[in-house]
Phi, psi and omega in degrees: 000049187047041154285123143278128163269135172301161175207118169280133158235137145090225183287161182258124191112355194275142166267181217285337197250074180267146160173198202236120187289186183285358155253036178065036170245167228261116166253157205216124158216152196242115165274150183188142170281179205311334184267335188341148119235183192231155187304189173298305184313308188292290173312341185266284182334295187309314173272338158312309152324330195234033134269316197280357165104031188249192162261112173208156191166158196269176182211153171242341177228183178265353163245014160285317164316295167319298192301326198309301132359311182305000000 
């Protein structure tokens, strides 16, 4: 009836980008345009992941990523 609904999966502060670096640890990147920032919620993730031995960080382009990576 022209409604949208939003539907949230998974945490609220989780990034936009999960996945596994080339040795299994838990990768985490949070995307945001050139002005972005990122919430509270988004910074408490990030550093739960890079206490925990995983990889995580926000990126504003892809080859901010790319350096991220190396």
């Amino acid at each position: 009836k022209g409604k949208k609904r939003f539907m949230r999966y998974g945490k609220v502060g989780s990034s936009d980008i999960l996945g596994l670096t080339k040795d299994g640890k838990l990768l985490a990147i949070e995307v945001k345009s050139a002005k972005g920032l990122l919430t509270k919620e988004q910074t408490e993730f990030i550093y739960q992941i890079n206490t925990r031995g995983g990889k995580a960080f926000v990126a504003h382009s892809l080859w901010e990523a790319i350096e991220q990576l190396k």
